[in-house]
N, C-alpha and C positions, 0 to 999 in steps of 0.2 A: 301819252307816250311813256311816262315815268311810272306811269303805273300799273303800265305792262312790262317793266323791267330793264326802262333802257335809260340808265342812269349810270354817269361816271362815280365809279365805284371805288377808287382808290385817286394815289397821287401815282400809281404805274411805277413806281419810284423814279419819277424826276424830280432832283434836287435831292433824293435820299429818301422821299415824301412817298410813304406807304399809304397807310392810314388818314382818311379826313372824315368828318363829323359831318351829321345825314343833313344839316340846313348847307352846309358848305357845297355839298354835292349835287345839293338839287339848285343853286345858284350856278354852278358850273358848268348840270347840263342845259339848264334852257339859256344860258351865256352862250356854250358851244354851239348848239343848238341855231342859235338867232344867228350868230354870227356868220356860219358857215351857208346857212341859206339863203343870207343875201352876199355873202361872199362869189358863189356861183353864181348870182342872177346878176353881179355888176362883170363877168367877162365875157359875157351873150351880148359881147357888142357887132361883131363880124360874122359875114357867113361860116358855115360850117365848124368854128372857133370853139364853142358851148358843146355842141356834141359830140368834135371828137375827143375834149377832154374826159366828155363824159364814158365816151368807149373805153378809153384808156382807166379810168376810175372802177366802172363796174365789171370789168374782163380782168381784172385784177382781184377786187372781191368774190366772182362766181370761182376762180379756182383755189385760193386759202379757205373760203367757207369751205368747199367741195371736197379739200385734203384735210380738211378737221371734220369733214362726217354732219357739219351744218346745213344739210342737204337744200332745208326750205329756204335757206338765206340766201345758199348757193342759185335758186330756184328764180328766186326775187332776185337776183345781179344778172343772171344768165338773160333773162326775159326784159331785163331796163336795155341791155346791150343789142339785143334783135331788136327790142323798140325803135333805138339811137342809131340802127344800121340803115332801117327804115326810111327814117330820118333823116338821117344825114343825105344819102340819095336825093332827095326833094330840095335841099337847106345847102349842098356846097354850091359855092360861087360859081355862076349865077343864080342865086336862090330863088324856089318857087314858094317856099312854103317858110314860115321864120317861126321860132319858140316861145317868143316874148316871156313875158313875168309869168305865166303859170306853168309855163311848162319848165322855165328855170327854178322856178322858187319849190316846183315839185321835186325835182332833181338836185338842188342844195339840199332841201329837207331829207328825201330819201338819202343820200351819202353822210350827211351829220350823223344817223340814225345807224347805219351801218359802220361808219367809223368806230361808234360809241360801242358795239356790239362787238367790234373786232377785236376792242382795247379788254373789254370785259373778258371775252371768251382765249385771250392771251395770254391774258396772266392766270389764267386756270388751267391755263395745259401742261402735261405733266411730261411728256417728251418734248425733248428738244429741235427736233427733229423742222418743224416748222413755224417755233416759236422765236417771235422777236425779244430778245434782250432789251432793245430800246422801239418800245412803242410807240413812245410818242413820236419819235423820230419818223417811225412809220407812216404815221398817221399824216406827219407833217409832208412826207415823201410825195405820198398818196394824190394830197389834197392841194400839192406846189403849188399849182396856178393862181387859183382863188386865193388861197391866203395871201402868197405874196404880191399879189398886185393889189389885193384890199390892204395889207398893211401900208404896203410902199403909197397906195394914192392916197391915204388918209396922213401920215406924215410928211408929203409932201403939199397937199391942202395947208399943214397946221404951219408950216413953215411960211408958206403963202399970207401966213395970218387970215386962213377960209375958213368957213364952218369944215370938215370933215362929211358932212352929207349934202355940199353945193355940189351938182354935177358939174364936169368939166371935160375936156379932149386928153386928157393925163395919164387917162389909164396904158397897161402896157402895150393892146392892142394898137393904141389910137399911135403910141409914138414907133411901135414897128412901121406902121402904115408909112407915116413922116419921112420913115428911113429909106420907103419906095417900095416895101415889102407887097404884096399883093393878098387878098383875104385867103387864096388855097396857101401859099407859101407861109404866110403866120400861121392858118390852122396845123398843118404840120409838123414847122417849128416844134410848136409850144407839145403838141401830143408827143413828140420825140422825146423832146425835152423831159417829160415829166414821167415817160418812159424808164430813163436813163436815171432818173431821180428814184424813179423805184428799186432800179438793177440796182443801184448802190446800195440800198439800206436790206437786199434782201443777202448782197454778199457782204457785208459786214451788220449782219443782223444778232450776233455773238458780241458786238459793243455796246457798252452802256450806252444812253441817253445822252448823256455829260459829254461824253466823245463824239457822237455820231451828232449831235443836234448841232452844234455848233460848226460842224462840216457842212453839214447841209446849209444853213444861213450864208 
C-alpha cells in the first residue's frame, strides 16, 4: 500500500505539526492502518450495525472524492456503497447472510486507505471551497463509530485491570442492547449518529483541528 502512495504525509497540522520525518510516517501509516481495520471488524457485532455504518462511510467518500475530480476513488466508494446496499437487504434483522472477519476486515482496510487518501489529497487543495481546515477532525467524524467504541472498550478493559484484546459484552452495541434497544433500532441509531457527526465538521470545516477535535470527543 505505501508504496503505491498511500502514506501519512504530514502532521495535517494538528498540534501545529506540519512536517514529520519519512520513518515517522511510515510508523504512523501501518499504526493507522492496523488500527482502523480492526477497529471496524470489533463493531460487526449485530445485524445490519457493520454495514450501515459502512453506507454511511463510503456515500460520504464517493461525493468529496467526486467534487475534487478523484473520479476513480469516487469509483471505488460509489461501488463498496451498492455492494453494502446489496448487503445490507440479506444482513438486517432478521439476518440471512452475516459479514464476519473478511468481509469486516476488508472494509476497515478499504476506509483506512481512503481516509489516508482524503487527508493527503486535502491538504493539496488549493480552493477552499471543499477543503477541511481541520482534517483530522474529519477523519475522526468520518470514522466515529469504530474509533470510539475501540477506544472506549480498550480503556474500559484497562480499568478492569484486562488485557485490552480479552473479548467481552462491553462493546457499545452490546450495552445499547442491555438498554432493550433492538439490532434494527441500534443499526440506525449509530448510522444517524455518525451522520450528524459528519454535518458538523462539514459546517464548521473553516475551524482548526485544536477547535473542532475537542468538540467532537
Amino acid at each position: 500500500v505505501i508504496l503505491n502512495g498511500v502514506i501519512v504525509d504530514s502532521g495535517y497540522g494538528l498540534f501545529g505539526v506540519e512536517e514529520i520525518n519519512i520513518t515517522l510516517r511510515l510508523f504512523l501509516t501501518i499504526g493507522f492502518i492496523i488500527f482502523i481495520t480492526n477497529a471496524y471488524n470489533l463493531i460487526d457485532g449485530l445485524d445490519g450495525l457493520a454495514g450501515s455504518v459502512a453506507l454511511v462511510i463510503s456515500s460520504f467518500f464517493t461525493v468529496w472524492f467526486y467534487l475534487n475530480e478523484s473520479y476513480y476513488l469516487s469509483i471505488i466508494s460509489i461501488a463498496t456503497a451498492g455492494g453494502i446496499i446489496g448487503f445490507l437487504y440479506f444482513n438486517w434483522n432478521p439476518a440471512k447472510i452475516f459479514m464476519g472477519d473478511t468481509g469486516a476486515l476488508s472494509l476497515g482496510f478499504l476506509f483506512s486507505v481512503l481516509s489516508i487518501l482524503f487527508l493527503n489529497q486535502n491538504s493539496s487543495l488549493t480552493t477552499e471551497i471543499h477543503k477541511f481546515q481541520s482534517p483530522v477532525s474529519a477523519v475522526a467524524a468520518i470514522l466515529i463509530f469504530p474509533l470510539f467504541d475501540t477506544i472506549r472498550i480498550i480503556i474500559v478493559r484497562l480499568v478492569k485491570k484486562k488485557s485490552p484484546f480479552e473479548p467481552d459484552k462491553n462493546h457499545a452495541h452490546h450495552v445499547m442492547m442491555r438498554l432493550g434497544l433492538s439490532h434494527r433500532q441500534i443499526a440506525l441509531i449509530v448510522s444517524i449518529s455518525n451522520i450528524l457527526f459528519i454535518v458538523l465538521v462539514i459546517i464548521f470545516k473553516d475551524y482548526a483541528d485544536y477547535i473542532l477535535l475537542p468538540t467532537l470527543i
